[in-house]
N, C-alpha and C positions, 0 to 999 in steps of 0.2 A: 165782254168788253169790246170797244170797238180798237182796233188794233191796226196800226198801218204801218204798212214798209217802204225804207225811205232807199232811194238807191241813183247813183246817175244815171241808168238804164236797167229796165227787168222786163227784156225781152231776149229771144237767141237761146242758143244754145250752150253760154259763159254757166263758168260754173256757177258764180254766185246766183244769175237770175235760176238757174235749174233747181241750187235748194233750196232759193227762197221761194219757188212755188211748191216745195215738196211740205215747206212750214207752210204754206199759207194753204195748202188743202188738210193739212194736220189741226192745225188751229179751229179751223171754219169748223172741224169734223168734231172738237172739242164744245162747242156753241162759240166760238168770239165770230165777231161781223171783221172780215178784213178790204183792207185798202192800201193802192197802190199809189205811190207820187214816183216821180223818175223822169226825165229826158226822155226817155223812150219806152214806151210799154206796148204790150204785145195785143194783137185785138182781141179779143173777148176774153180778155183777163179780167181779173176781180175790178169793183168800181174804183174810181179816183182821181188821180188829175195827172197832165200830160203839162210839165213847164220844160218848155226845150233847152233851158241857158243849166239845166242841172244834169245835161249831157256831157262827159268829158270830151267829146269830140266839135264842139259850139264853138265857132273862131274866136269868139271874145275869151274861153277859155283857156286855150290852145297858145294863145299868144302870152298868156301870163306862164302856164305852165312852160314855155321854152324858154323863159327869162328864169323864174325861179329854179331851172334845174340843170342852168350851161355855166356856172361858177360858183364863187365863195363872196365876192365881195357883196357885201346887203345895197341894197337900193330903194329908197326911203320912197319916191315913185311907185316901184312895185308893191312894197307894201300898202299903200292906198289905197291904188289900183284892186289889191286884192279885196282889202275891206271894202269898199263902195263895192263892188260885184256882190260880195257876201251880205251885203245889207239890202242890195236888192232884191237876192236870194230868201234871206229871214222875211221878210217883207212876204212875200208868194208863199211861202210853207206856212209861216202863222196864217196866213189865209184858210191855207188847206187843213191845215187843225181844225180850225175855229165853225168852218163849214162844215165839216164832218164828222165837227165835236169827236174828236179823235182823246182815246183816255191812254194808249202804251205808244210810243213808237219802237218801230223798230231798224235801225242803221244799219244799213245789208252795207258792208266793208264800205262807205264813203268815211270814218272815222280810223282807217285802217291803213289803206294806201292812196299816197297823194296824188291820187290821177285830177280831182277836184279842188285846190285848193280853198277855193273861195264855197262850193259846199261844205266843207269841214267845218271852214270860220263859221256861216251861217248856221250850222245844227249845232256848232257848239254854243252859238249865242242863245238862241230861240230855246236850248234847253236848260240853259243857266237862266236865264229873262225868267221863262212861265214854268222853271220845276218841271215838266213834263216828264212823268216816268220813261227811261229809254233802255230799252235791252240797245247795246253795241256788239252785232255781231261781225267779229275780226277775222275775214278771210285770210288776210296778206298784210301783214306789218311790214311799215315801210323799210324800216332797216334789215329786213330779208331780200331787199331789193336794191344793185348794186347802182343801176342807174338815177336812185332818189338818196343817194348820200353825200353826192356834189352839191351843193346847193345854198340858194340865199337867202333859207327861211327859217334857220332853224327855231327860231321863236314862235313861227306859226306850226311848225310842225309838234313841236311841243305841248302847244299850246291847244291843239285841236284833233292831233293824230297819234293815239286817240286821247279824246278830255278826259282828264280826271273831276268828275261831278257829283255834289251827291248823290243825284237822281238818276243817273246814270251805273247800270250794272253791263259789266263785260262779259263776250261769250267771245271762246276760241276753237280751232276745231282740231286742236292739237293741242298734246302736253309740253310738246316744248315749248312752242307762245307762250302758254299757259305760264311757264318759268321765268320765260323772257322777259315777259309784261311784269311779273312781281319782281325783279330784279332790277327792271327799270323802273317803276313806277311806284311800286308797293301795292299795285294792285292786287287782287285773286278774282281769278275767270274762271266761270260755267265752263269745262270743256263739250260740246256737241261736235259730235265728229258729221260726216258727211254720211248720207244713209242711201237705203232705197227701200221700198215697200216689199221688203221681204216676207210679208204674212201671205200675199199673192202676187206667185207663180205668174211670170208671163208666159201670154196663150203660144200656144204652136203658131208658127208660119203658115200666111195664109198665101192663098194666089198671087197675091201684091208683093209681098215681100220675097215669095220661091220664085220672083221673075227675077231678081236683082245681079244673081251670076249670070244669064242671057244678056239682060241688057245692060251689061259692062264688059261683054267678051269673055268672061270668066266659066272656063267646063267646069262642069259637074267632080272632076276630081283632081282640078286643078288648087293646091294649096294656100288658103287666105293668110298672108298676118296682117291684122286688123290694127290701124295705128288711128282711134276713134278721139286723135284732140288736134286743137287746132296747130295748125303750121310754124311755130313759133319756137326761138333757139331752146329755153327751158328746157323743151319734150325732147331733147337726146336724138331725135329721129334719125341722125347720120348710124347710131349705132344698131340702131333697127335696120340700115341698110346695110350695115356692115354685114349682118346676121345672114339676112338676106344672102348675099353674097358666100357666104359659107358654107351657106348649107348644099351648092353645087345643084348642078342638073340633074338628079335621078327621078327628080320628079319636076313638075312645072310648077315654082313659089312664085305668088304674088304678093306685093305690099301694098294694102291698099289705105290713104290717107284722106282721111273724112272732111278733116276742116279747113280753113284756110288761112291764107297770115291773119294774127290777131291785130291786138291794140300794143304790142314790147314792138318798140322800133326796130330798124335794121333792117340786115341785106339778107337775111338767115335765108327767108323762103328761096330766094333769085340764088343762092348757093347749095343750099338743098339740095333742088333739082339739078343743078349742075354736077352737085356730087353722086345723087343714082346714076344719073346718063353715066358721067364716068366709070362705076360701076357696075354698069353695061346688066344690071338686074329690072325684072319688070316690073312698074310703078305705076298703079293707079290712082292719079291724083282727081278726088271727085269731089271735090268741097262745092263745085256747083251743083250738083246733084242732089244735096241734103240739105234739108230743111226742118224745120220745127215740127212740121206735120208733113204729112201727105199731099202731092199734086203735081201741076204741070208745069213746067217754065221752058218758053220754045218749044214746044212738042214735044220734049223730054220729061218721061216722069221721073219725080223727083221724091225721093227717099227720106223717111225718118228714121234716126239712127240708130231706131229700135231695130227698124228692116233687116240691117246690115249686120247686128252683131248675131242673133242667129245663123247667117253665111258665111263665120269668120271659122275658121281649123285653133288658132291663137292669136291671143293681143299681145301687142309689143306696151311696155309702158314703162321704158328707159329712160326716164326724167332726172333732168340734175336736182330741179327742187318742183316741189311740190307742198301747197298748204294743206293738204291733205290726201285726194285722190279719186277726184269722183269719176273717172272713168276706170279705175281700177272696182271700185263698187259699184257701180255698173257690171264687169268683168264676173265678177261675184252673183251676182245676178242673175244673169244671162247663162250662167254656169257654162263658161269656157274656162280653159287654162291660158296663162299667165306665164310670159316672162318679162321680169321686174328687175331696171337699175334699185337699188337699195338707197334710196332718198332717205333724209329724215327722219319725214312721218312715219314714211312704211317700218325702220325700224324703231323708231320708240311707240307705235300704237297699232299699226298693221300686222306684222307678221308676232309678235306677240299675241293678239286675239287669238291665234294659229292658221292666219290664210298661206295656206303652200303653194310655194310657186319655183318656178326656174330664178335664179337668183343670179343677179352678176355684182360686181363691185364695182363699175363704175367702167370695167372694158369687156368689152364682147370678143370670147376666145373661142377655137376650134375646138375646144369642151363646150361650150357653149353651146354651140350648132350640131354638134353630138347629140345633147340632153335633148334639146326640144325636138331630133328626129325620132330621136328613143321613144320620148312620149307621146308621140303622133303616131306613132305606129302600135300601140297597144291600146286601143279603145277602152280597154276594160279599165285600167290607169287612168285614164282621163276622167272617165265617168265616176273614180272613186275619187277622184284631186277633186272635181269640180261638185259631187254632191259635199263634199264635207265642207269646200267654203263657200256653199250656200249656207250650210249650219252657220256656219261660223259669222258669217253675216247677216241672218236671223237673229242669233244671240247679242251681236255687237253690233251693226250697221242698221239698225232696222227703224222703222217708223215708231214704234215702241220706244227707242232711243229720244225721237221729240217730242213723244207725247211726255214723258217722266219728266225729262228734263225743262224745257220751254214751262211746263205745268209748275212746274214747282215753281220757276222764276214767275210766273204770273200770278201766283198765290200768294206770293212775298208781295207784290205790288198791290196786291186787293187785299190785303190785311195791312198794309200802310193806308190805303184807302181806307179804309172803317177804322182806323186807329183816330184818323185824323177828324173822320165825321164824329 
């Protein structure tokens, strides 16, 4: 089948674009033809089309989005406003269908959280209008999210985030969604967790990447913890600095921080930093430094995040919430250890699986900084935490997770298909 994925952007290093290329090379590997539409796409990604106004960042959107989410009172204006944008929207996708004779789509979280408003309306209409079979897969529902419950939409939010449609089946990548959605909606979702290609081992470190502690000032046995998400309040980072801070001088700890402020507003980064300096511990903040791939910017090479997690001792991945955890399976992957605030996900679908890790509840204590010395110092420990959750993410995280699952949901769509022929 010809198959495309709908997104406001599927480029970066976001998680949603990360797993939607890890389906869209699962897919292709399957036989379907895949296709990209989005605000922003990455260069030599799959074929497709590039429409800029289905970016969340596009001022004509930006400007609706700060009206619908700085009060209660409705404004008959805005709602208009929002439709005309969405019908200009449905207008350019039915395009993109119809050119590419496109037979599934599939909604990478723009039905999910309202960073889009006016894409939501538009893919809700376009797939009520033409039936279009659509997998919905829901990153981030909105009301997980505390700065989308002010607002003067709740009929479009309803209405569109996400639709309830025939043609339309949901996928979540947690069981609690999974709950929430049926409790609100009556719906039942496909859980698909977040995965990585655990059939194949990544290669050893080559020259390129065993330069990356030189050319960040970092010795050879000086201690990494690896903070591999972007800069944003969610990710807990103060208490990875706290960590930091704990664990004292006997050895020289680095924290080194990959990404950089997101798309979640606020002061967080510009206090962040303010709060290591206070904490007078040493912070490598290199979000310029990494990129998607490999290369140069200003005469500095520049690091793919593959580089770095080979150079890491441990990840910090103390997040208040998380829709599921792809830098944690990553973690798994890479076969480092783990220390983990206990989000959600992690306990109703991660550490269940069995991924063992340093665990905290939500504060970073001087047991804390204990544990992860304790475990840094016996390699043999490490190397048994970190082979087991790689099993463990073989078994439950793996590519094999999107082949059954995505498969099966496409098999229900092409047997509707021959039902109807």
């Amino acid at each position: 089948m010809r198959i495309a994925f709908i997104a406001t952007r599927l480029a970066g290093v976001d998680g949603v674009s990360l797993e939607t290329a890890k389906i869209a090379a699962v897919l292709a590997r399957m036989g379907h033809e895949v296709f990209y539409c989005a605000g922003e796409l990455e260069p030599g990604g799959p074929p497709g089309r590039l429409i800029p106004e289905m970016h969340f960042k596009h001022p004509s959107i930006q400007d609706v989005q700060r009206d619908a989410f700085s009060g209660t009172e409705p404004r008959p204006a805005l709602d208009a406003e929002i439709q005309r944008l969405a019908d200009a929207l449905r207008a350019e996708l039915r395009a993109f269908v119809e050119d590419f004779a496109i037979d599934v789509l599939i909604v990478q979280n723009a039905f999910a959280i309202p960073m889009h408003l006016p894409l939501g309306v538009a893919l809700a209409d376009l797939v009520a209008e033409t039936g279009i079979p659509t997998l919905a897969h829901n990153h981030d529902l909105y009301w997980e999210r505390e700065r989308f419950l002010v607002n003067r939409i709740p009929h479009i939010l309803k209405r569109a985030f996400p639709p309830i449609l025939p043609s339309v089946r949901h996928i979540v990548i947690n069981t609690v969604m999974q709950r929430e959605l049926w409790m609100r909606s009556g719906v039942e979702a496909t859980v698909i967790p977040n995965v990585f290609d655990f059939d194949n081992p990544p290669p050893p470190p080559d020259a390129y990447s065993a330069g990356f502690r030189a050319d960040m000032g970092i010795a050879p046995d000086d201690v990494i913890l690896l903070q591999p998400t972007r800069l944003i309040a969610r990710k807990g980072m103060e208490r990875a600095i706290d960590l930091v801070a704990l664990l004292g001088d006997d050895r020289i700890y680095r924290y080194v921080v990959t990404g950089e402020p997101g798309d979640e507003p606020g002061p967080y980064a510009d206090w962040l930093r303010g709060y290591a300096e206070r904490a007078g511990i040493r912070v490598h903040w290199i979000g310029d430094r990494i990129g998607a791939q490999r290369g140069e910017r200003d005469g500095k090479r520049i690091y793919a995040l593959w580089d770095v997690y080979p150079q890491a001792d441990i990840i910090t991945y103390l997040s208040r919430y998380e829709g599921f955890g792809n830098a944690l399976i990553e973690t798994l992957y890479f076969r480092k250890p783990l220390v983990v605030n206990r989000y959600l996900p992690y306990r109703s679908d991660i550490a269940p699986a069995g991924v063992q890790a340093i665990e905290i509840d939500e504060y970073v204590t001087e047991d804390t900084a204990r544990q992860v010395k304790a475990l840094l110092a016996d390699p043999t420990r490490v190397a048994a935490m970190t082979e087991h959750n790689y099993q463990v993410g073989l078994a439950h995280f793996s590519y094999r997770v999107l082949e059954e699952r995505f498969g099966a949901l496409l098999r229900e769509i092409e047997a509707g298909h021959a039902a109807q022929s």
